[in-house]
C-alpha positions in Angstrom: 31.7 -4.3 -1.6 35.2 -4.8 -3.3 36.9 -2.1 -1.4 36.1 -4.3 1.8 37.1 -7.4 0.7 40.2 -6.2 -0.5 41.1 -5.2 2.9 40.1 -7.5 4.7 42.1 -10.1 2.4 45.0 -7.3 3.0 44.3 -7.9 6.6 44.4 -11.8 6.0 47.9 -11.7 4.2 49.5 -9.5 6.9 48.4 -10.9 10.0 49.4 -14.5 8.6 52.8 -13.2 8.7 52.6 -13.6 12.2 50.5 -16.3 12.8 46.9 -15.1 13.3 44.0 -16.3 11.4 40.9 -14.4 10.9 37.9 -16.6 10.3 35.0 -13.8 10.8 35.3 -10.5 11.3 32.3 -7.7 11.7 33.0 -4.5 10.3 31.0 -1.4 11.6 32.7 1.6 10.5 34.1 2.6 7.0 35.4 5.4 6.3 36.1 6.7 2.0 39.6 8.6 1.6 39.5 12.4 2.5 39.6 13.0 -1.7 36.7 10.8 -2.2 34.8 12.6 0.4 35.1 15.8 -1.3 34.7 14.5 -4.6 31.1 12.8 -3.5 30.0 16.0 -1.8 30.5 18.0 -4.6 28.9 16.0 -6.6 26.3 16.5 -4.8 26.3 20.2 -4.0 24.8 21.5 -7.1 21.6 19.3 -6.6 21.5 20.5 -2.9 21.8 23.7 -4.2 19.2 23.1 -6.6 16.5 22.1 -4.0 17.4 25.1 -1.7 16.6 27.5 -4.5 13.6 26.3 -5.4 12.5 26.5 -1.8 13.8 30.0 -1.2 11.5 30.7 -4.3 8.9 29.3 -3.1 9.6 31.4 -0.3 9.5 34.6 -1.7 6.4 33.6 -3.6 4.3 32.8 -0.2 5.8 36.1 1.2 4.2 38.5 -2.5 1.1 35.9 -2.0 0.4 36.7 1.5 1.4 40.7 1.2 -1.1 41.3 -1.8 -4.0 39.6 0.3 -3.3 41.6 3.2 -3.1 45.0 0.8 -6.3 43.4 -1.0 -8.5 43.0 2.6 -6.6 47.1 3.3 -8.3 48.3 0.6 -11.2 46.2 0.8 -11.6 47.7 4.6 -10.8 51.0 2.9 -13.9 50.9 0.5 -16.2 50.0 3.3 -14.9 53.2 5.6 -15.5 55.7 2.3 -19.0 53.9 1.8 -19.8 54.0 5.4 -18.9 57.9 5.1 -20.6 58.9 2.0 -23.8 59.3 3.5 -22.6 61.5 6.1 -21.1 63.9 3.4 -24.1 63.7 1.2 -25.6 64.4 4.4 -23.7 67.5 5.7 -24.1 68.8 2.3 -28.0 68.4 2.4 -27.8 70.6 5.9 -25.2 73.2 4.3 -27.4 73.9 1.2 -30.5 74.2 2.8 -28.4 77.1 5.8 -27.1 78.8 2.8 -30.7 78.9 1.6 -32.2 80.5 4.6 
């Protein structure tokens, strides 16, 4: 990490100034400049963007899947009612031709 060691050698020079010497030091937090920040986030924005897309399309492709089995099992429910009924019209018309005979 150059960016570290040049401050902590920063930190070395100054503090010498005055008399303090750092012989170890732990560092926990840093922290990139506000530009470089923004500069790394959009960098990364367009493949973020990427990824949501794709599952926003994928999405939308679940959502047609699942609506054209549930119209697919309709109509399938459909056929059986008419089949189920057929016989009852062929039926009623059996019963009407033979009262229109008599």
């Amino acid at each position: 990490m150059p960016g570290t060691w040049m401050a902590l050698s920063a930190l070395v020079f100054w503090l010498s100034g005055y008399g303090y010497e750092i012989g170890q030091t732990l560092i926990v937090h840093i922290e990139p400049n506000e530009n470089v920040k923004k500069e790394m986030n959009g960098i990364d924005a367009p493949a973020r963007m990427r990824v949501a897309d794709n599952e926003k399309a994928e999405a939308k492709k679940m959502l047609q899947i699942k609506r054209a089995e549930g119209d697919a099992e309709s109509n399938i429910s459909g056929l059986g009612v008419a089949s189920s009924a057929r016989p009852l019209l062929t039926g009623s018309e059996i019963v009407c031709s033979h009262s229109l005979v008599m």
